[in-house]
Structures are given as structure tokens and as C-alpha cells.
Residue, then its C-alpha position, 0 to 999 in steps of 0.5 A: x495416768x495422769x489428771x489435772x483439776x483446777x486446784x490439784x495433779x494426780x500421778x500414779x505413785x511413781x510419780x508423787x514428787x513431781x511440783x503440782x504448782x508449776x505443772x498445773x499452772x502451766x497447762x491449765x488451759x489444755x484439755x487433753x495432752x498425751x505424751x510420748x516416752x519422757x525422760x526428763x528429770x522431773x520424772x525419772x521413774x516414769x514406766x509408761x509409754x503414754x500419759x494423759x492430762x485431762x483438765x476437769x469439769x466444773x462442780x456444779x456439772x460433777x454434782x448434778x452428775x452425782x444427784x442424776x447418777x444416784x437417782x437413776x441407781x436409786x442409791x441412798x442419799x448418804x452413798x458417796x460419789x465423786x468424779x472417780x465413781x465407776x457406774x459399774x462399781x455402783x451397781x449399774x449395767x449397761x441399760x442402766x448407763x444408757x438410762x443416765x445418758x438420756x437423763x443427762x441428755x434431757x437435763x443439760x438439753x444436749x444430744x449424746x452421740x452413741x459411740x461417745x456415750x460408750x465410753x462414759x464408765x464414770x462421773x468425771x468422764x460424763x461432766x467432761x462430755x456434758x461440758x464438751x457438748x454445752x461448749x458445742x451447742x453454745x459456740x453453733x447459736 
């Protein structure tokens, strides 16, 4: 699997040689891409069948995510959280999670439908939901 931030790429190992630059100049405005079997030079070693890019939210999403997440869990104020932080690592069950969907709900004024809020398992994916449904609600006005 494969993510693209704004200023970095990770691959899995089979894939660190790759030119960051040039593939996340390339596809900077792409939201999602999944791609069948490639072969191609630039990733010989690829194993899997399927990839995806996904471009990230912006930081001040992502830490009011984290500052959310981490008053919902009641965890210390010195715990770390990133994008990649899984709720379930963290402690929480599924009310727990349903619990921080409605608090961002409340906090970003946007209305998470339930199968989407059943796929949010970590911070980066709840920002690029928040984000998604901002986008929504501002292109509707």
C-alpha cells in the first residue's frame, strides 16, 4: 500500500528506491488512484495486485483530530498521536469510535453517514472523511 502526503510518499519496503519527487509532483491533485498489476521499471519488485495513493488532510484537520481523539480517550496529554494512530491501538472500542465520530461531527458542523463512520479505524482516515464532507457542504451553499 502505498500514501502520498503533501511533502513525502511511503511504500511498503519493496519499494523505498522509488523517485518521491517525481511521483508526488506528478500526482499531487489526485485523491485516490488504485492501480492494477504493474510492471514497470521503476518497481520491479512490486508483489501486490492492487495499490493506493491517497493524498492527505490538511494539519490543522489532523491535530484537531488528534486533540478530539485524545480528549474523547482521556489519554495524557503527552501520548503521541499521528495520522497513522489506530483507535483500537489506543484503547478505544466501538462506542468509543462512534463517540469520536459524533464529536467531530459537532466540531466540524458535518453529518457522518454510518457506513462511512464504519470505516474510520484511524486519525488520517477520519481528516480525509472531515475534509471530504467540508468540501460537500461548502460546493452545496
Amino acid at each position: 500500500m502505498a500514501s502520498v502526503s503533501a511533502t513525502s510518499i511511503r511504500f511498503g519496503s519493496s519499494l523505498q528506491q522509488a523517485n518521491r519527487s517525481q511521483v508526488a509532483g506528478r500526482i499531487s491533485s489526485l485523491r485516490l488512484v488504485s492501480v492494477g498489476r504493474v510492471k514497470n521499471v521503476s518497481f520491479p519488485s512490486l508483489r501486490t495486485s492492487r495499490f493506493q495513493i491517497c493524498c492527505a488532510a490538511k494539519k490543522e484537520t489532523v491535530d484537531k483530530v488528534c486533540e478530539i481523539v485524545r480528549k474523547q480517550l482521556a489519554l495524557p496529554a503527552e501520548s503521541v498521536l499521528n495520522p497513522e494512530s489506530k483507535f483500537s491501538a489506543l484503547g478505544a472500542d466501538s462506542l468509543d469510535t462512534v463517540e469520536i465520530v459524533m464529536c467531530l461531527e459537532e466540531e466540524f458542523g458535518i453529518s457522518v453517514e454510518e457506513e462511512s463512520s464504519q470505516n474510520i479505524t484511524n486519525v488520517q482516515e477520519a481528516a480525509d472523511m472531515i475534509e471530504k464532507l467540508v468540501q460537500k457542504k461548502s460546493e452545496a451553499a
